[in-house]
N, C-alpha and C positions, 0 to 999 in steps of 0.2 A: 231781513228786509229784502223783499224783491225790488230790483231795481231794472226798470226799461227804457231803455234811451233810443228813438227811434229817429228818423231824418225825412223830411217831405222835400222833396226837391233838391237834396242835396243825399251827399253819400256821409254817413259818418265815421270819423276815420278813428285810430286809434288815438291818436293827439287831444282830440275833439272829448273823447269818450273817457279818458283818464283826467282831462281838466274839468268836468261835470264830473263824474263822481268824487273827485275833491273836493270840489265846492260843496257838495251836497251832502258830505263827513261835517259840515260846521250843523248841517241839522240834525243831526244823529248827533253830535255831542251834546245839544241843550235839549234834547226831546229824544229818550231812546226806545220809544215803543211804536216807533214808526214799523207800519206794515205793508205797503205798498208804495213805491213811487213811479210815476210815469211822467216821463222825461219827450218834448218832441219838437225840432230843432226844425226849424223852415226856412225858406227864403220867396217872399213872394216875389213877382213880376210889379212891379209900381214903377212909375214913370220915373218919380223923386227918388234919392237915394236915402233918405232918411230915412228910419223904421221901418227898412225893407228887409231886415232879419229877425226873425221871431222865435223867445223860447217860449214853450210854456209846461205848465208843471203841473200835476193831480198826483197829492200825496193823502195818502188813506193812512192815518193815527187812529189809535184808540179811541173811540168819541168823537169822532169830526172827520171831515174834508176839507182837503183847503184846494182851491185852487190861485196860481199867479200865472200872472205874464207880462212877457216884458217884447220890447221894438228897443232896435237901434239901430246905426248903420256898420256897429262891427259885431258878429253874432259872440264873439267873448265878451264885451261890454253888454250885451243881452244877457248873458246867462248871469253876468256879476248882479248885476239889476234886481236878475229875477231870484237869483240865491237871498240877496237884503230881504226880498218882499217877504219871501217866504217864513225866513229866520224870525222876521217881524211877527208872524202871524204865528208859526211855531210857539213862540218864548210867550204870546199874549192867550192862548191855548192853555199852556202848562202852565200858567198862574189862573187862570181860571178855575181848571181840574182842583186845582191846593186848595183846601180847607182851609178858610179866615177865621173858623167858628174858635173861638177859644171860650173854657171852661169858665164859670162867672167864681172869684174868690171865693163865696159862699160854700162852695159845692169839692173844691179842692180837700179839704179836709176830713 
């Protein structure tokens, strides 16, 4: 899994960069064929302090793209956010991929 975490406006520090890629082990536990993730940490200029920190996420799987993102006003409560969205989308992904087709009794024999 390549993994890139990168920072617009802000420097990312190692604190920052080790509590992302553990959040981001809960999607590699229910979905292991993850191949690409791109990680990128903001802070914009907004008047309001609300959802003035921004994560967002482009994870390349086997079969798909996903992208999330998430605002809030503490950039760790952003990335918790944006790990749910993802893990959501992840686990709704790999039951897709899963074959429902099951063999009809007839034909077992």
């Amino acid at each position: 899994m390549n993994l890139t975490i990168s920072g617009h406006h802000l420097e990312v520090t190692p604190a920052l960069r080790s509590y992302v890629t553990g959040k981001l082990d809960r999607i590699t536990r229910h979905f292991d064929q993850v191949v690409d993730v791109k990680v990128l940490l903001s802070i914009e200029n907004q008047t309001e302090k609300e959802g003035r920190q921004r994560a967002e996420c482009n994870i390349h799987v086997k079969g798909n793209d996903m992208f999330a993102e998430s605002a809030h006003h503490d950039l760790y409560a952003a990335v918790d956010d944006l790990v749910d969205k993802l893990d959501r989308q992840v686990v709704k992904h790999k039951d897709r991929m899963r074959s429902h087709h099951h063999q009809s009794p007839k034909r077992l024999m």
